[in-house]
N, C-alpha and C positions, 0 to 999 in steps of 0.2 A: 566518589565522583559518580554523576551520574552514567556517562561512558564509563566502563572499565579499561578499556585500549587506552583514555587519556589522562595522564596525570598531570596536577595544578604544580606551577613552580613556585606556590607560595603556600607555606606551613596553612595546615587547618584550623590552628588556634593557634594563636599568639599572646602571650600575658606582657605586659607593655607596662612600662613605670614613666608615667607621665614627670616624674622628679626631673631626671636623668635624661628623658623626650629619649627612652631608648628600650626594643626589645629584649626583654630579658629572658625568657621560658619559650620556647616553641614546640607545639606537638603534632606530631602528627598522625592520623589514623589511618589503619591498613588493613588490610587481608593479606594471607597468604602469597599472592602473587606480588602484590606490592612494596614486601617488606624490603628488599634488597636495596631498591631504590629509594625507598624515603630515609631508611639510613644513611644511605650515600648523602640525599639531601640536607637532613639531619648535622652530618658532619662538616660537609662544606658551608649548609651558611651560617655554622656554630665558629669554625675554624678562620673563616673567611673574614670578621671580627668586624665587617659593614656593620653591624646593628646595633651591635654590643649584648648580643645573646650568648647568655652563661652556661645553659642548659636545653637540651633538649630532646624531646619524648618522642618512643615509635610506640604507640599501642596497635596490638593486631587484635581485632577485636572478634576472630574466628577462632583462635586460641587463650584469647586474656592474658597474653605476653606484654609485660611490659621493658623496653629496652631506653636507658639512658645515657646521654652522651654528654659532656662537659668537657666546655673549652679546657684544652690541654689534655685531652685523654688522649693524641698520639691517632685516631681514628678508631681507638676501641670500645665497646659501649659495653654497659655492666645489666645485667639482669634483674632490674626494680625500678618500682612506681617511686620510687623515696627523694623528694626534691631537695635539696641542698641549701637553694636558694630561697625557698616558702619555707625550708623545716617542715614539712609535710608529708605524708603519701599520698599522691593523684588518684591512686586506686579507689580507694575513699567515696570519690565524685562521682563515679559510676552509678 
């Protein structure tokens, strides 16, 4: 963000399956300070299941943490780039 006081209430990437007309992947990018909240984000509109998003990504890209969360993970998110749903690593893309 160009603010840092402001944060967007909508993911910084989105990977979208036009199949399905439904999001499936969301990431989003942080620092340090922002990490708490876009996990929060992260979980609620993975959890929240408006989209139909399976998965989705907090990259802190002041540390090159990558943290994952998947619908049904309860609100706990696991420590990797490693997609589920691509069979992939995100990391990769960097």
């Amino acid at each position: 963000m160009l603010a840092e006081e402001y944060a967007a209430p909508v993911p910084d990437v989105v990977l979208y399956d036009h199949q399905t007309e439904q999001a499936r992947i969301i990431i989003e990018v942080c620092k340090n300070t922002g990490l708490k909240h876009d996990i929060s984000k992260v979980v609620k509109l993975t959890d929240g299941e408006l989209y139909g998003i399976l998965e989705g990504f907090v990259y802190n890209y002041k540390t090159g943490q990558w943290l994952r969360y998947r619908l049904g993970d309860g609100g706990l998110t696991t420590e990797t780039s490693f997609s589920d749903v691509l069979n992939l690593d995100l990391n990769g893309f960097l």
